[in-house]
C-alpha positions in Angstrom: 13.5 -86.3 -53.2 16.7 -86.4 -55.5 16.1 -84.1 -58.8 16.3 -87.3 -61.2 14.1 -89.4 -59.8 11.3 -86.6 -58.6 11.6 -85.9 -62.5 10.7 -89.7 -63.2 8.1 -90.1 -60.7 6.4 -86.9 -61.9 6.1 -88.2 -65.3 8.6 -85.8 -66.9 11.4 -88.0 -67.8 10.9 -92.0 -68.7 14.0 -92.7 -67.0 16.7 -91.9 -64.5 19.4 -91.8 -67.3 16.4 -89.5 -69.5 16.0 -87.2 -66.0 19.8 -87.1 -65.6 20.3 -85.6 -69.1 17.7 -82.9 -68.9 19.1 -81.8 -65.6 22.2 -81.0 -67.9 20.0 -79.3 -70.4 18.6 -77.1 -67.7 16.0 -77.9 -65.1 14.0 -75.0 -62.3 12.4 -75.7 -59.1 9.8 -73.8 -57.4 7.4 -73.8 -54.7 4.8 -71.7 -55.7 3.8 -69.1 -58.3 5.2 -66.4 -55.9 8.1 -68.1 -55.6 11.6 -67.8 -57.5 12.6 -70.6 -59.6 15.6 -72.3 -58.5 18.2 -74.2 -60.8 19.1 -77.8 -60.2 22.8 -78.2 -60.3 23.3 -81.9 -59.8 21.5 -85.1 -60.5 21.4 -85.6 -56.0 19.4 -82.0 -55.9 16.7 -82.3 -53.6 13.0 -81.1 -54.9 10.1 -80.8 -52.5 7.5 -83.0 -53.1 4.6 -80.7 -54.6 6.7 -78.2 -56.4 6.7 -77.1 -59.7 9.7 -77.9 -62.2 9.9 -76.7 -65.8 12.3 -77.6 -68.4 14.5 -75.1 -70.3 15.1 -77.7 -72.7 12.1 -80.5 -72.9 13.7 -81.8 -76.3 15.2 -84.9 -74.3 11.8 -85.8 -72.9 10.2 -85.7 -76.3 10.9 -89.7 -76.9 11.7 -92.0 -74.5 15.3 -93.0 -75.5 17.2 -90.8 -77.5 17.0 -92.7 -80.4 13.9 -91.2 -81.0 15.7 -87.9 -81.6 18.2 -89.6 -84.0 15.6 -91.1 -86.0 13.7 -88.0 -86.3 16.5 -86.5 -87.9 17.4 -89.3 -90.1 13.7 -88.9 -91.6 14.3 -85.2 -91.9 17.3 -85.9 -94.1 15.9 -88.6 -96.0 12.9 -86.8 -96.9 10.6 -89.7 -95.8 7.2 -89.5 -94.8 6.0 -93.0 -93.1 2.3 -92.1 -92.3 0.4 -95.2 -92.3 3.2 -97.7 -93.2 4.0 -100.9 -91.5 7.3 -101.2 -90.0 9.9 -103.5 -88.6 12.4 -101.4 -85.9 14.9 -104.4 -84.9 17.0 -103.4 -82.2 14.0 -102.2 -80.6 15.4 -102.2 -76.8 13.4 -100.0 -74.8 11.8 -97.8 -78.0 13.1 -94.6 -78.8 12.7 -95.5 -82.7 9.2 -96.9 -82.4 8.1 -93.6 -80.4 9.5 -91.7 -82.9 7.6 -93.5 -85.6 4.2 -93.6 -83.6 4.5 -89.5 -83.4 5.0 -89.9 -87.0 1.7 -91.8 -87.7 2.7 -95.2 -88.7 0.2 -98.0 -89.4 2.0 -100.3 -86.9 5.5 -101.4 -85.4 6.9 -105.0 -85.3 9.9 -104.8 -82.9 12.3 -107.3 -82.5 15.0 -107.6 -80.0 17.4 -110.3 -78.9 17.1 -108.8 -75.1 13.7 -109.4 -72.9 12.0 -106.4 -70.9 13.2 -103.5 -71.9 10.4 -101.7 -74.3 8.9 -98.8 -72.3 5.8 -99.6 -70.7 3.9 -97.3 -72.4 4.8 -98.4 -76.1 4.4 -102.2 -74.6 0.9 -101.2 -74.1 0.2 -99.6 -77.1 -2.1 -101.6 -79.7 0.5 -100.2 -82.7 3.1 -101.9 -81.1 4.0 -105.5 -81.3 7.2 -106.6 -79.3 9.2 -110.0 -80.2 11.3 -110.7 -77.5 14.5 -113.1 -77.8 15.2 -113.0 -81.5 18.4 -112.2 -83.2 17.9 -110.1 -86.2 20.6 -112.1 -87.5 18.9 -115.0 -88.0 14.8 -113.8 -88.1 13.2 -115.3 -91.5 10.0 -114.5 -92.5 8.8 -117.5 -91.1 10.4 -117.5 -87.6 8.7 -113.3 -87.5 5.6 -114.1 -88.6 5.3 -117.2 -85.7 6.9 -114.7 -83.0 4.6 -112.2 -84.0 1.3 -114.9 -83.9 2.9 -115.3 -80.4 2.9 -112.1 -79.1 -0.5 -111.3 -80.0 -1.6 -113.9 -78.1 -2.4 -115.5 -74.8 -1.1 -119.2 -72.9 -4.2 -121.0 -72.9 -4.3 -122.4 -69.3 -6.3 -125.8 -69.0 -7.8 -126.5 -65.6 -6.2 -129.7 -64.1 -10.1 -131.1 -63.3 -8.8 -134.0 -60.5 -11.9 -135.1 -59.6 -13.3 -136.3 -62.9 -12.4 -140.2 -63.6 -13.8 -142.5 -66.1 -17.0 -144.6 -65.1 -15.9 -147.6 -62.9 -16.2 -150.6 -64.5 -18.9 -152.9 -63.4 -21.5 -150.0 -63.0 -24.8 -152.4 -62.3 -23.0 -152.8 -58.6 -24.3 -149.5 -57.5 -27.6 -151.1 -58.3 -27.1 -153.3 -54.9 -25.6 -156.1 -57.2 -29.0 -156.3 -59.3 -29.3 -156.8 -62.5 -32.0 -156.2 -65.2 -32.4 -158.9 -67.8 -31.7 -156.5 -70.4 -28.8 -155.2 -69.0 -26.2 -154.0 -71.3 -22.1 -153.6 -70.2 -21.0 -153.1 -73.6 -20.4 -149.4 -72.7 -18.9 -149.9 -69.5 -15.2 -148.6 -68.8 -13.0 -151.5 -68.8 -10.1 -151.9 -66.1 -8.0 -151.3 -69.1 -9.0 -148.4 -70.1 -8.8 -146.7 -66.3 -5.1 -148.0 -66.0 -4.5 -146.0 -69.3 -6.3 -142.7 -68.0 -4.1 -142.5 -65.3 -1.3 -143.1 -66.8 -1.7 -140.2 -69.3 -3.1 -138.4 -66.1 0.6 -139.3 -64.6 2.7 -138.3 -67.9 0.9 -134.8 -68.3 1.7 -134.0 -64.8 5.2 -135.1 -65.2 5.7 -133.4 -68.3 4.1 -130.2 -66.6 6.8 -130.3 -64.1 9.6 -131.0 -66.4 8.3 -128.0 -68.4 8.0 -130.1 -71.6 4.0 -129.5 -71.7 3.1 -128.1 -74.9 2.1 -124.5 -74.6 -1.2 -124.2 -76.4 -2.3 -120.1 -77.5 -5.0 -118.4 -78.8 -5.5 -114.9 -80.3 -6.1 -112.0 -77.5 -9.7 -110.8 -78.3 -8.5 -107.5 -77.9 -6.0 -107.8 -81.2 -8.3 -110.7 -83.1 -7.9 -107.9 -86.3 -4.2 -107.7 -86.4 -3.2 -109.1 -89.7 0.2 -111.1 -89.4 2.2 -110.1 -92.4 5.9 -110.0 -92.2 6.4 -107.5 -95.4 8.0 -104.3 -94.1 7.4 -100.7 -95.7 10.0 -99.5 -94.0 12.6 -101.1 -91.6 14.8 -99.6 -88.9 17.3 -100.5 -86.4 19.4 -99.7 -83.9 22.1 -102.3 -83.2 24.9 -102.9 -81.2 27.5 -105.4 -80.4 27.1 -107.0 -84.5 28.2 -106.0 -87.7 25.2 -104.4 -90.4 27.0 -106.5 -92.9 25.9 -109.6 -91.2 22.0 -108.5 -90.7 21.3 -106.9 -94.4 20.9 -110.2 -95.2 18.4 -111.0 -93.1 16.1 -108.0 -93.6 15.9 -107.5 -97.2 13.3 -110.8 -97.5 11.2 -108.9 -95.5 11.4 -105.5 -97.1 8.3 -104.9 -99.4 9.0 -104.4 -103.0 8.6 -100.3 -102.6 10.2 -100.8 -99.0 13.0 -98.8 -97.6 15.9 -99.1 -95.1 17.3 -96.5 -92.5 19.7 -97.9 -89.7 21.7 -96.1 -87.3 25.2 -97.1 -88.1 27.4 -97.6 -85.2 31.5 -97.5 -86.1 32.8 -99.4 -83.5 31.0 -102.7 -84.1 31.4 -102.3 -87.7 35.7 -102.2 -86.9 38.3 -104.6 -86.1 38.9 -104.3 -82.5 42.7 -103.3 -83.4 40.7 -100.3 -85.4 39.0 -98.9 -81.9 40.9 -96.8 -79.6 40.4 -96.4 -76.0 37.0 -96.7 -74.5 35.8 -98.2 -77.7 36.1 -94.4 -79.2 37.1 -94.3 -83.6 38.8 -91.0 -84.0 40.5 -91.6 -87.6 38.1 -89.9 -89.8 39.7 -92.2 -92.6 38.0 -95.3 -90.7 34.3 -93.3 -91.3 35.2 -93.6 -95.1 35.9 -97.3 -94.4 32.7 -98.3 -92.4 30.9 -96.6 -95.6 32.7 -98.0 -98.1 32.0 -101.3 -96.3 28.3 -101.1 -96.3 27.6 -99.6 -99.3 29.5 -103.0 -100.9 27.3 -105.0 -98.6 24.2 -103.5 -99.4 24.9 -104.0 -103.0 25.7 -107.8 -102.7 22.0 -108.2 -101.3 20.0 -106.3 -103.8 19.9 -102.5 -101.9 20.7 -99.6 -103.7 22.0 -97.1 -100.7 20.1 -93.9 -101.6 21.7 -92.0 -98.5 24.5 -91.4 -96.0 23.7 -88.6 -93.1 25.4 -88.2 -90.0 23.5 -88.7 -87.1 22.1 -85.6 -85.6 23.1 -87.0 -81.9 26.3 -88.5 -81.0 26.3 -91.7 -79.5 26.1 -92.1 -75.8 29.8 -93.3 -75.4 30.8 -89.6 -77.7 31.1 -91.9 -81.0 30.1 -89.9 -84.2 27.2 -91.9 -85.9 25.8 -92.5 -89.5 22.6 -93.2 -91.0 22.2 -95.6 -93.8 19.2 -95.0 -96.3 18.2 -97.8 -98.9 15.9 -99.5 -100.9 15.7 -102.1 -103.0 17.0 -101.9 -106.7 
């Protein structure tokens, strides 16, 4: 089996990209305990199924995106402790920052992404972990979270299409044989009317179930009946891409709590002018850092943040960019 994806199947690596990058940090092969350990050289290796592998470097493996390493650091720098708080990580994408700041004892996690399917399964599953799917951090309100978050913790509520069930026929005394009592009384008997109109809603639900225009109705999962929906944010992170910071502060400091803080991964070459990034989407000038700094700080101050921090990342970005941090809380 290739090295990358024995490394996946076998539980060591949460991905092929994850496997790939601690075969560069140093991964050994062997058969058996009597056995010399042999090093994988390329990511196509082939392992025997039922050997044993160890890992010279198992830092990669720790989270299961890198991000989780960058964040780690970013706490480390900051000083910050976030046992037990409640936080928002937008940009969520598959989860390295959540992972991170489940290992670091958080109350809970609210992620929100614009993208669908791609939180790790096992943070998906995880009862600390609530994932909002399809929502640009650009525009989330407090409002439109707290709905998407009622959503996620619950269930389509699937109503059984009973066919067989129709109003009593009008005229019931018929099945009597045509007899009736004296003291007969129709008053309550289903009118023509009244059937007509049964199947016509009959008709429209069916129709609108096809169309797709059927209102969804939900309830709360059993399971997460004692999550308390509250879109107030200890402490919010994020790792973004393809927008600006400048156009998301906004956004995120209604739902910062008043002691709240802010640490996002700053990424240079979405906070640029595309005349400002060089080949391969790479910013060199160290002048253009200042910039990008300069910039945010200004646009944390127009929304009410005071920017308590400014740490390089402790990871380059995949793509070789160099990468900030921003730390801050409200004034």
């Amino acid at each position: 089996m290739r090295a990358d994806q024995f490394l996946v199947d076998g539980g060591h690596a949460a991905s092929r990209s994850q496997a790939q990058r601690l075969i560069a940090s140093g991964v050994e092969w062997r058969l058996s305990e009597v056995s010399p350990w042999k090093k994988v050289a390329k990511n196509g290796d082939e392992i025997p199924e039922g050997c044993e592998v160890r890992l010279l470097d198992a830092a990669e493996a720790r989270y299961v995106s890198r991000g989780g390493l960058k964040l780690e650091g970013a706490l480390a720098l900051a000083g910050l402790s976030v046992e037990g708080l409640q936080c928002l990580d937008v940009g969520q994408s598959t989860g390295g920052f959540t992972h991170c700041l489940l290992e670091k004892g958080v109350r809970y996690v609210v992620g929100v992404d614009v993208g669908h399917d791609q939180l790790h399964a096992r943070l998906r599953a995880d009862p600390r972990v609530a994932c909002l799917e399809g929502l640009n951090a650009r525009a989330i309100t407090p409002e439109s979270l707290a709905q998407a978050w009622d959503d996620a913790l619950s269930e389509v509520v699937e109503e059984d299409e009973d066919n067989e069930t129709q109003p009593d026929a009008p005229y019931a005394w018929m099945r009597n044989g045509g007899e009736v009592a004296e003291d007969y009384d129709d008053s309550d008997d289903v009118k023509e009317h009244e059937i007509e109109d049964f199947k016509a809603q009959r008709a429209a639900r069916a129709k609108a179930q096809a169309e797709g225009t059927l209102p969804i109705q939900r309830r709360r999962r059993a399971d997460l009946a004692d999550v308390q929906v509250a879109p107030v944010f200890d402490l919010i992170t994020g790792d973004l891409s393809f927008i600006s910071l400048t156009l998301v502060l906004p956004a995120l400091v209604p739902l910062l709590a008043p002691a709240g803080q802010l640490l996002m991964l700053v990424k240079l070459q979405f906070e640029l002018q595309p005349g400002q990034v060089g080949k391969g989407g790479l910013v060199r000038d160290p002048a253009l850092y200042a910039l990008v700094e300069q910039r945010l700080r200004e646009a944390c101050a127009a929304v009410g943040l005071q920017v308590r921090g400014w740490y390089d990342s402790p990871i380059a970005g995949g793509d070789g960019n160099r990468e900030f941090f921003l730390y801050a809380t409200l004034k």
